[in-house]
SEVO-540032 format. One line per 10 residues: number of its first residue (from 1); their letters; for each residue x negated, y negated, z negated of N, C-alpha, C. Coordinates in steps of 0.02 Angstrom, whole numbers. Atoms other than C-alpha are relative to their C-alpha. Layout:
NUM) A) X Y Z X Y Z X Y Z ~ ...
end
This chain:
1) XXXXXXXXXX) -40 -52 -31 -72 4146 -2188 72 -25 9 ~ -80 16 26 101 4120 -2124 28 62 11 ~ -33 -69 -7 228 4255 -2142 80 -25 5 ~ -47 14 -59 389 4243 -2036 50 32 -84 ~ -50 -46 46 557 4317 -2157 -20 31 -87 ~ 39 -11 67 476 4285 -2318 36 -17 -54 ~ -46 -16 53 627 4276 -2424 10 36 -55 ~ -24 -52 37 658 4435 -2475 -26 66 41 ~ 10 -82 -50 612 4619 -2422 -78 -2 -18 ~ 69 -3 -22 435 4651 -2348 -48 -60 0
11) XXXXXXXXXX) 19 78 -17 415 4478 -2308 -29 -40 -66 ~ -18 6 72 432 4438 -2494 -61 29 -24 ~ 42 -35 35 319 4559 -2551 -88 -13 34 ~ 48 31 -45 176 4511 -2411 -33 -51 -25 ~ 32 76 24 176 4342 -2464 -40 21 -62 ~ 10 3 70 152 4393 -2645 -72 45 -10 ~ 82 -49 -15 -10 4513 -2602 -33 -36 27 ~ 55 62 -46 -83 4380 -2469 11 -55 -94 ~ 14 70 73 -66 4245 -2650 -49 42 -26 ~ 5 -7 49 -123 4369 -2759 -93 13 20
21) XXXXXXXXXX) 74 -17 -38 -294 4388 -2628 -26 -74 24 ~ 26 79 -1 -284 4181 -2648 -10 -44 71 ~ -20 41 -69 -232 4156 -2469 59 -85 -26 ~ -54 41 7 -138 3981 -2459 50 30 50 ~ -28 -12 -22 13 4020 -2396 60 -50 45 ~ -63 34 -45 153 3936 -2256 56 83 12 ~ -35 -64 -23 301 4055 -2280 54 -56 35 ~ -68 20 -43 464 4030 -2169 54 64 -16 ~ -72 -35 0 645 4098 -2192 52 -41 22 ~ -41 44 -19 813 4032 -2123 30 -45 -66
31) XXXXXXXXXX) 15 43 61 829 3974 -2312 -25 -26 -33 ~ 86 11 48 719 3866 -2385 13 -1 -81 ~ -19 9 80 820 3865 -2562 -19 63 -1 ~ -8 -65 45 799 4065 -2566 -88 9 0 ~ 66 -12 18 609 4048 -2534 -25 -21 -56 ~ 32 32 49 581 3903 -2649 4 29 -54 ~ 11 -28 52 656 3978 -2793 -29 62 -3 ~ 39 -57 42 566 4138 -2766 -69 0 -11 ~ 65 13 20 408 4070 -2778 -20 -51 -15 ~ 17 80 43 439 3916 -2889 -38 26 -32
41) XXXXXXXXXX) 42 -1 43 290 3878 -2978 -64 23 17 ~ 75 -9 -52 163 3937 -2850 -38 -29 8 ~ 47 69 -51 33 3831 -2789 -28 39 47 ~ 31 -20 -59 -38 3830 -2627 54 24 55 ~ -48 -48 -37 127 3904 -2548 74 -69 41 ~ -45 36 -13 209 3803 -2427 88 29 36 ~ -41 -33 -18 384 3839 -2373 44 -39 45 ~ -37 33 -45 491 3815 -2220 64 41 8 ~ -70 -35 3 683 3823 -2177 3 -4 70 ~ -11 23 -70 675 3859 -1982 37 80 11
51) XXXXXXXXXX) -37 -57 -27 818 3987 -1900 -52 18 71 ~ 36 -26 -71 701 4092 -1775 34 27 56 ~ -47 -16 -66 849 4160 -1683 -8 -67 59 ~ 5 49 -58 825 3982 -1596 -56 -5 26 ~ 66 -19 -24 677 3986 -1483 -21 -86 -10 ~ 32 93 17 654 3767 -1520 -30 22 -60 ~ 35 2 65 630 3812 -1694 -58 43 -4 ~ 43 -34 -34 494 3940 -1642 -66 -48 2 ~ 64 53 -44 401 3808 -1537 0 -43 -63 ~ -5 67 19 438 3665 -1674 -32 35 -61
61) XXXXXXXXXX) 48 -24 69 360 3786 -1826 -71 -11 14 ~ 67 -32 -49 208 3838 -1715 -25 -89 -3 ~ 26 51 -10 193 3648 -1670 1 -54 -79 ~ 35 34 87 213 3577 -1885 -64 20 -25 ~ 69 -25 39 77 3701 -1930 -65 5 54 ~ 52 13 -57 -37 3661 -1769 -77 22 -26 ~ 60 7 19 -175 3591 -1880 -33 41 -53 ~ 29 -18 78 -174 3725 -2051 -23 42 32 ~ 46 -70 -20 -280 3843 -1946 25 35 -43 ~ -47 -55 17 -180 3982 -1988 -53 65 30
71) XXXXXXXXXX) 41 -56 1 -296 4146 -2015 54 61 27 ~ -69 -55 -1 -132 4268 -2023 43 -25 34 ~ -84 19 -34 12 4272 -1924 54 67 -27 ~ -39 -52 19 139 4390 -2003 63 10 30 ~ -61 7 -14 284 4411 -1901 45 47 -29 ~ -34 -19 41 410 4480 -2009 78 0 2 ~ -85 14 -17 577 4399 -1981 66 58 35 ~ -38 -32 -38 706 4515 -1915 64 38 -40 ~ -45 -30 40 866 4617 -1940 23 33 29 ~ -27 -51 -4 964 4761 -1892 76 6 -12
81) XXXXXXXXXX) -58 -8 -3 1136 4815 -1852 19 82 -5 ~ 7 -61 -1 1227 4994 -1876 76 15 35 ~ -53 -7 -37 1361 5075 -1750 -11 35 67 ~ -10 -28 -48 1416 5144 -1594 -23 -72 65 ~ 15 66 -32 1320 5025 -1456 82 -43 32 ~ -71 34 -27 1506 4987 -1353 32 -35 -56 ~ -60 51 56 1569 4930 -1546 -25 -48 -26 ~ 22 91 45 1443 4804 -1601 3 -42 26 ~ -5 61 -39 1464 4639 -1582 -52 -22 46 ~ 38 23 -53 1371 4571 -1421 -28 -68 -34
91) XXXXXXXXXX) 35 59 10 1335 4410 -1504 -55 18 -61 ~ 55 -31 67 1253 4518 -1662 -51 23 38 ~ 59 -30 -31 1140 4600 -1529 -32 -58 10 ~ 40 49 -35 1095 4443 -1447 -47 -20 -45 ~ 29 34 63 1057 4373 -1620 -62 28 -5 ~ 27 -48 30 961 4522 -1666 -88 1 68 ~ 65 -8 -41 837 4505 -1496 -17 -67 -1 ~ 34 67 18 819 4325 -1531 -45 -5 -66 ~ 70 -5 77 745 4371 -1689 -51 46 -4 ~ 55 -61 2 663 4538 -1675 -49 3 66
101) XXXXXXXXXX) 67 -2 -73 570 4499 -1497 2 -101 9 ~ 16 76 -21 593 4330 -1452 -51 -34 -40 ~ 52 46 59 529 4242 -1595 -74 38 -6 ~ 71 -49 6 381 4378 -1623 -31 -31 61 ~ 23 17 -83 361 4337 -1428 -56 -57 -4 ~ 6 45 14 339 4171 -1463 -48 -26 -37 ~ 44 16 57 247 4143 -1620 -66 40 39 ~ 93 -21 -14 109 4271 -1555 -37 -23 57 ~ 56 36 -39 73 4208 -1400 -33 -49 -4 ~ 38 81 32 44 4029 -1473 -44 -7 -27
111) XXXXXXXXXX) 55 -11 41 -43 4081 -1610 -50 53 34 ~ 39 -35 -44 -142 4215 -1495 -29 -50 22 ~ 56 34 -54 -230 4071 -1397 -35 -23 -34 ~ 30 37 69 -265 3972 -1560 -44 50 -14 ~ 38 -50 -17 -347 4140 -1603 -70 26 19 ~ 50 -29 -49 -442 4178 -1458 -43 -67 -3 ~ 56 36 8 -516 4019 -1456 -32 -12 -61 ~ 71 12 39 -603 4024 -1615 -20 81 -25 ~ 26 -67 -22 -631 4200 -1587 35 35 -77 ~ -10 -18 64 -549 4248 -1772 71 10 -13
121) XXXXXXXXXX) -78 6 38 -373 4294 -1843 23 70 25 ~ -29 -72 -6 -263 4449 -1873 81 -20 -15 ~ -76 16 -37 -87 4444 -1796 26 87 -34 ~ -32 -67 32 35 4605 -1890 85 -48 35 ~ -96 -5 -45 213 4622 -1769 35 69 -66 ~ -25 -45 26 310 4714 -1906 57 33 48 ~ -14 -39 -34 382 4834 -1828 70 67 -29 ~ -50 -74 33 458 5035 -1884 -42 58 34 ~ 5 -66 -42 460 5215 -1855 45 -27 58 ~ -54 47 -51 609 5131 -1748 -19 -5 67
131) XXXXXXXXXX) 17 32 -66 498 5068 -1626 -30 57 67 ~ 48 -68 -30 423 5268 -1570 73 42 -2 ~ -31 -60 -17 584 5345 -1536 109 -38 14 ~ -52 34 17 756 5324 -1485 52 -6 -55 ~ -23 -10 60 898 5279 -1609 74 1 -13 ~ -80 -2 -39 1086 5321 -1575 15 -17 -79 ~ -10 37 36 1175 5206 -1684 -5 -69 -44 ~ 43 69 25 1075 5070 -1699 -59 3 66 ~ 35 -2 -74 1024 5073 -1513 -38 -71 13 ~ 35 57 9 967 4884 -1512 -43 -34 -46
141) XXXXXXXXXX) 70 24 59 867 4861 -1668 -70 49 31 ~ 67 -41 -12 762 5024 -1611 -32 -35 81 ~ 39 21 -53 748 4941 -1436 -49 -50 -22 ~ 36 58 11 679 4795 -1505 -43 20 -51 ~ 51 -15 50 577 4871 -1634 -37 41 61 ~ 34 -16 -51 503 4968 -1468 -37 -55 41 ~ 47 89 -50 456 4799 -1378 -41 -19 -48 ~ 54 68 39 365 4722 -1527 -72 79 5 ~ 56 -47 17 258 4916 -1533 -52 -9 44 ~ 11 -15 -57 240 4921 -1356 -44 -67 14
151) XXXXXXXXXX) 36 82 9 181 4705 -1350 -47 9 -22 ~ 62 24 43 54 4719 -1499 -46 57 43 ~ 56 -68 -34 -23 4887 -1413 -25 -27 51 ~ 66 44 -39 -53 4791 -1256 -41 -58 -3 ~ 44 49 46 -116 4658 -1344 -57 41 -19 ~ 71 -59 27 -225 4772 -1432 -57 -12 41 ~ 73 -31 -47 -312 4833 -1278 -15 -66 46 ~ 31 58 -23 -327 4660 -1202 -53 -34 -28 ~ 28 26 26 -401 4592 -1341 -79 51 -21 ~ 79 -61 -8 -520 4766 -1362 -48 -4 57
161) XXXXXXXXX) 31 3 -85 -565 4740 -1165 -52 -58 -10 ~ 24 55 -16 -607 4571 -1208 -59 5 -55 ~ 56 12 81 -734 4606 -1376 1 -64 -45 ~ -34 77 67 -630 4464 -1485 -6 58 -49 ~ -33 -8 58 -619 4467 -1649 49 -16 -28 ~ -57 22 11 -462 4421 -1662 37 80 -4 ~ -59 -55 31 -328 4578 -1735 44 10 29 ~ -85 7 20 -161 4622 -1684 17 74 -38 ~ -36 -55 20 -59 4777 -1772 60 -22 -4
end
């Protein structure tokens, strides 16, 4: 299984339920010191330091773990800002859709083909209530938590149309 923002949070806690169900694990965070130490002493748990805001590091994760046939895809990574849209910083938004859609973007379609061709694997776009409504004050996290709902749903019904066994939520 890999799981995207596996530091700390959800991500964190994911990993530690996929171990405890004896998945090997490939986690990723933009730190690899805050993963290692939180799951020194693991086995089976590999860990990567790639910033997903950059869409290279994206392609260049996707293309290290090519060969660990990867069952799970957890996309996880993301973050959130709070304010009046005209006062947040424009480069914090940008950030914020490079991580919360782009990268998701990214990772699932790659791993989606991998997927489809061996007809098996379950793809989870973490998401929110966020993503089902609008959110004054935090107008760009809820957009982007709306794109990843709105993505995995037509995913969904592509992959329902098609009678794969392949997952997304």
């Amino acid at each position: 299984a890999l799981v995207t923002g596996a530091s700390s949070g959800m991500g964190r806690d994911m990993a530690k339920y996929l171990y405890s169900l004896g998945y090997e694990l490939y986690l990723v965070a933009r730190n690899k010191k805050d993963l290692n130490r939180e799951f020194k002493g693991y086995k089976n748990i590999h860990t990567y330091g790639y910033n997903l805001i950059i869409e290279e590091e994206c392609v260049k994760l996707y293309k290290e773990l090519k060969d660990e046939n990867i069952d799970i895809l957890i996309n996880n990574a993301g973050f959130g800002d709070c304010g009046h849209f005209e006062e947040t910083s424009l480069d914090k938004d940008i950030q914020m859709i490079h991580t919360n859609i782009i990268a998701y973007h990214i990772l699932t379609k790659l791993y989606l083909v991998d997927m489809k061709a061996k007809n098996s694997g379950k793809i989870l776009n973490v998401a929110s209530i966020a993503g089902f409504m609008p959110g004054p004050l935090m107008a760009t996290y809820y957009a982007t938590k709306n794109y990843i709902v709105s993505l995995s749903l037509a995913i969904y019904e592509e992959l329902k149309r098609d009678k794969s066994n392949v997952k997304i939520s």
